[in-house]
C-alpha positions in Angstrom: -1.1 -2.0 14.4 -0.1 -3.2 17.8 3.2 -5.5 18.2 1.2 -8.3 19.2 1.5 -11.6 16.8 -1.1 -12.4 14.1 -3.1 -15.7 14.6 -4.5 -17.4 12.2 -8.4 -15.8 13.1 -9.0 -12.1 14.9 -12.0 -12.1 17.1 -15.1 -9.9 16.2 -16.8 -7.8 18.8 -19.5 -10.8 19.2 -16.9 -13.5 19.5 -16.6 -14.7 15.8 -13.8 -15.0 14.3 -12.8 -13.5 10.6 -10.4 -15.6 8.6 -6.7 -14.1 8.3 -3.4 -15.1 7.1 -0.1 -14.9 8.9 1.8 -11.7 8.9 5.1 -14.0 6.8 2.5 -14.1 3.9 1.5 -10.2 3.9 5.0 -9.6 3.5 5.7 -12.4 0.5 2.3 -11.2 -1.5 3.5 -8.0 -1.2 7.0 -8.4 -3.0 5.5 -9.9 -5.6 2.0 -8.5 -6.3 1.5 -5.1 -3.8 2.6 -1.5 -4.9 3.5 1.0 -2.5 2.3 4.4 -4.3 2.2 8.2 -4.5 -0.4 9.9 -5.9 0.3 13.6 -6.8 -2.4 15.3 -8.8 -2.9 18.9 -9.8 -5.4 20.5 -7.9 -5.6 24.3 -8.8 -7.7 24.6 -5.2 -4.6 23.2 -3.2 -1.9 26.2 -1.9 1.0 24.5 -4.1 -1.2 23.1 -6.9 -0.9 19.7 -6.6 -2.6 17.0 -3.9 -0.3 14.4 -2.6 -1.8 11.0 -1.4 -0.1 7.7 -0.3 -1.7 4.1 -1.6 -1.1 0.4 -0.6 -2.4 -1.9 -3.4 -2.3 -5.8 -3.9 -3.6 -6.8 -7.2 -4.9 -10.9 -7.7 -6.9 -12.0 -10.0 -10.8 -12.0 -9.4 -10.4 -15.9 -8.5 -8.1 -14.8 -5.4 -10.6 -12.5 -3.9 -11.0 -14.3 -0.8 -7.3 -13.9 0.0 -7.4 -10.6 0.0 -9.9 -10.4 2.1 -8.0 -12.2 4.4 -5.3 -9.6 4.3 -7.6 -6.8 4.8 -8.8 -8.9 8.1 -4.6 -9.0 8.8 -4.0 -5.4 8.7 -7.6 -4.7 10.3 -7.8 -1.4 7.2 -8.8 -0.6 3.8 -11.1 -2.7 1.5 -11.4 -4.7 -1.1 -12.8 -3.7 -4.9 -13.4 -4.9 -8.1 -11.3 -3.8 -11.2 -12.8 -4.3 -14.5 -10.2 -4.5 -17.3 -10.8 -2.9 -20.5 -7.3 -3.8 -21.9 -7.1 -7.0 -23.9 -4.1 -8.5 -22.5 -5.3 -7.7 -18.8 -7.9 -10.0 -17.0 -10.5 -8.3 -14.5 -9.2 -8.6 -10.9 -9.6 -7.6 -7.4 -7.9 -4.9 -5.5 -6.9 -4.4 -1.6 -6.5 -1.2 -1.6 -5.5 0.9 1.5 -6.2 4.8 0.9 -6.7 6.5 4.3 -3.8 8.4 5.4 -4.5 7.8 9.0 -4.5 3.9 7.8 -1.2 3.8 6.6 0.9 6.1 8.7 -0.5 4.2 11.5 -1.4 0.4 10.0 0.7 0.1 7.0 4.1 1.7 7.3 4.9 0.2 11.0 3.4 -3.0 9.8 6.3 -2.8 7.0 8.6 -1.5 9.3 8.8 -4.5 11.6 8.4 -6.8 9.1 10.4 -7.0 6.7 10.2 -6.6 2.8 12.5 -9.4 1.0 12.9 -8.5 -2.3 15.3 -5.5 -2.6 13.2 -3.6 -5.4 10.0 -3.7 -3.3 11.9 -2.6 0.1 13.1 0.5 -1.9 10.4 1.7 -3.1 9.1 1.1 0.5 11.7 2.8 1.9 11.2 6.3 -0.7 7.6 5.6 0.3 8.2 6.1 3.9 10.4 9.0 3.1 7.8 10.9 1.3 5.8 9.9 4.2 7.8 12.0 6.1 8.0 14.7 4.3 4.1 14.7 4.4 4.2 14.8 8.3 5.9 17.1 8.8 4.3 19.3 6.3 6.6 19.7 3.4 3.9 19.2 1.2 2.3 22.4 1.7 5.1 24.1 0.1 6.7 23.8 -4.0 10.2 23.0 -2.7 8.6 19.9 -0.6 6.4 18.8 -4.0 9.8 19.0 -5.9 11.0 16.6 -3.1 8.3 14.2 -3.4 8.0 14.7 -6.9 11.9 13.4 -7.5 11.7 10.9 -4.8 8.1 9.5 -6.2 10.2 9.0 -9.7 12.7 6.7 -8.4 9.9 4.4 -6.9 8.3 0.7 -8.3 11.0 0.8 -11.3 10.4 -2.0 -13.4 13.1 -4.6 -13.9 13.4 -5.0 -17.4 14.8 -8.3 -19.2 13.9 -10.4 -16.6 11.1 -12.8 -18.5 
């Protein structure tokens, strides 16, 4: 994403406009409702056995859809999906979800970077996030010592606060 501000519309190629919310707003319904996450799965196929892949999310419920829609508009990446909840105690929402590597090495990360993350557990597991990042870069995950390294930073990321309702 380029360092130029964020209006309140971005212009499409045939000069309409797609509604989108200031960048202020990204950055407050992230602290409270985005995850910044590591995916590492085994894959017997993959040189070290396991596949490594970064996520955004922001979770609202199904109501909200239309403002994260807004946000995907905002960052100009990823999409937005339904989640159907099986649990009881869990209502069906929607999901921005930002998968693409490309997208958030190049979108998401310097979005976060220049603006930033308020709460201090959110900016932490941003800041692991970007680390593993790095580590992915510059190809650390091709190897098991690099895995362990992601593996021990992923644990220390999105820890719940317990105690606090």
């Amino acid at each position: 994403m380029s360092q130029k501000k964020i209006n309140d519309t971005k212009k499409l190629s045939w000069g309409r406009t797609k509604p989108v919310v200031s960048a202020e707003y990204v950055v407050g319904i992230t602290d409270g409702e985005g995850c910044f996450y590591v995916n590492v799965s085994k894959m017997p196929t993959y040189k070290t056995g396991y596949r490594i892949q970064l996520h955004f999310h922001i979770k609202l419920q199904e109501a909200d859809r239309a403002l994260l829609e807004k946000i995907q508009n905002t960052l100009g990446c990823g999409g937005v999906y339904f989640q159907k909840e099986t649990r009881s105690n869990h209502a069906s929402c929607y999901r921005y979800t930002v998968g693409s590597q490309k997208d958030i090495f190049e979108t998401i990360i310097p979005f976060f970077q220049q603006h930033e993350l308020q709460t201090s557990t959110k900016r932490n597991s941003f800041e692991l996030f970007c680390r593993i990042a790095e580590l992915i870069r510059s190809g650390k995950h091709l190897d098991a010592d690099g895995v362990r390294q992601i593996m021990k930073l992923k644990s220390e990321m999105n820890k719940r606060t317990a105690g606090l309702a």
